[in-house]
N, C-alpha and C positions, 0 to 999 in steps of 0.2 A: 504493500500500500504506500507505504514513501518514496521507495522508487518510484513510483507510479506520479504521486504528486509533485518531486521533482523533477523528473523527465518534463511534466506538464508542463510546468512550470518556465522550462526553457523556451516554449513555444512565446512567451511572453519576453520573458529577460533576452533575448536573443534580438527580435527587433531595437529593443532598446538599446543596446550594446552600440547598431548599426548607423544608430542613430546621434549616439552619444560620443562626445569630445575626444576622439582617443590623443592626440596632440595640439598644443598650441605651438605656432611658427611663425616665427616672422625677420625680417632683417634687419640685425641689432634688436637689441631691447627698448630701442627708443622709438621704434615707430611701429608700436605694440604687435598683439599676436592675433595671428586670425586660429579660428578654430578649425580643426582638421578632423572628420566622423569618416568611416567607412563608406559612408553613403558618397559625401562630398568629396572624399580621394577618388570613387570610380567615377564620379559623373568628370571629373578635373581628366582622368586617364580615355573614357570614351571619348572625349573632342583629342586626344594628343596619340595615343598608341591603344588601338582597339583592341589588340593579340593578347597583352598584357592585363586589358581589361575584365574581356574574358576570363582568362587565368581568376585574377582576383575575386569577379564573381562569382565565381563557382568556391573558392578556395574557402572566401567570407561570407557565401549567403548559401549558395544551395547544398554544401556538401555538410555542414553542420545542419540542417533545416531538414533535410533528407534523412541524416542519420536519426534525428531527433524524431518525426515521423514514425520510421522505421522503429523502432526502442519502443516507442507508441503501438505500434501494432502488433507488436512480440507480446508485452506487455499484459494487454488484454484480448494475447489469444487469436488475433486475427491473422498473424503469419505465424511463420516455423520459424523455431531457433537455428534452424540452419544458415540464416541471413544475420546472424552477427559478426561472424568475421568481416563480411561487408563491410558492413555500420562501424566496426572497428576503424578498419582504413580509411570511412570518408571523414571520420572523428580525429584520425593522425594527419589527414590533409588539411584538416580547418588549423588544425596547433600550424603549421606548414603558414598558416598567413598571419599567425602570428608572432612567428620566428623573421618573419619578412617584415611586419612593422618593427621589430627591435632593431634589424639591420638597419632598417634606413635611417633610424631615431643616432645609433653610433655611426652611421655614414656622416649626416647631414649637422652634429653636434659636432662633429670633424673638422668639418670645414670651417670654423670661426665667425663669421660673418652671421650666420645662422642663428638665431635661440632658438632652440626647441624645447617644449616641457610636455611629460607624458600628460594624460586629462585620465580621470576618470573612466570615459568607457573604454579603454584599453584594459584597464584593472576589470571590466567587469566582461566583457570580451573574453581574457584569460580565462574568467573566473568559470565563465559559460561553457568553453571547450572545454577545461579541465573536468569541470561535473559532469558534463557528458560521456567524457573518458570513464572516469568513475563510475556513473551510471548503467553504461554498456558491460562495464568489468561486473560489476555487481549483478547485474540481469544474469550473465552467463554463469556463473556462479550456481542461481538457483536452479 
């Protein structure tokens, strides 16, 4: 039953993650930060490198959302536990865009010129893939 209500759960926390601040940037500290969301980096990447875009959608929306579903219908019985190795791998693909916002946070802190400061939904972001990893682990379990 908890698993159950936190997998649910994620259907909620997951949008918000997408939506929420994961970086502030800007150049120098003196001509403040603009906020940087999941949502706001692909729309910025859709007008500049659309291959890349792709990648990123799938990496931060559908392959966490997918597995989250999936864990949902294992859950209560609608599919086979045969599909969590699956759900496993798209739950190690979504960590996969989150290893990708860290790179670019030490690329981009690199370069001097830049601030950047993590935001909250990167914390919550992590937090969401992680309990998912959890969550899947724990299902296969039972």
């Amino acid at each position: 039953m908890i698993l159950r209500l936190a997998n649910l759960s994620l259907f909620l926390l997951f949008p918000i993650a997408w939506f929420a601040p994961l970086l502030h940037a800007g150049l120098l500290p003196i001509f403040g930060l603009s906020e940087i969301s999941i949502i706001t980096g692909l729309q910025s990447l859709w007008g500049t490198d659309p291959a890349l875009a792709l990648l990123v959608t799938f990496l931060a929306i559908f392959a966490p959302y997918m597995k989250t579903i999936g864990l949902s219908l294992i859950q209560f019985g609608l599919m086979r536990r045969k599909v969590l190795p699956v759900l496993e791998i798209l739950g190690k693909l979504a960590m996969a865009d989150v290893f990708l916002i860290a790179l670019y946070v030490v690329i981009v802190k690199g370069a001097g010129y830049v601030t950047v400061e993590t935001g909250w939904g990167l914390y919550l972001f992590t937090g969401c893939v992680l309990a998912s990893l959890a969550i899947s682990h724990l299902t296969r379990r039972r």
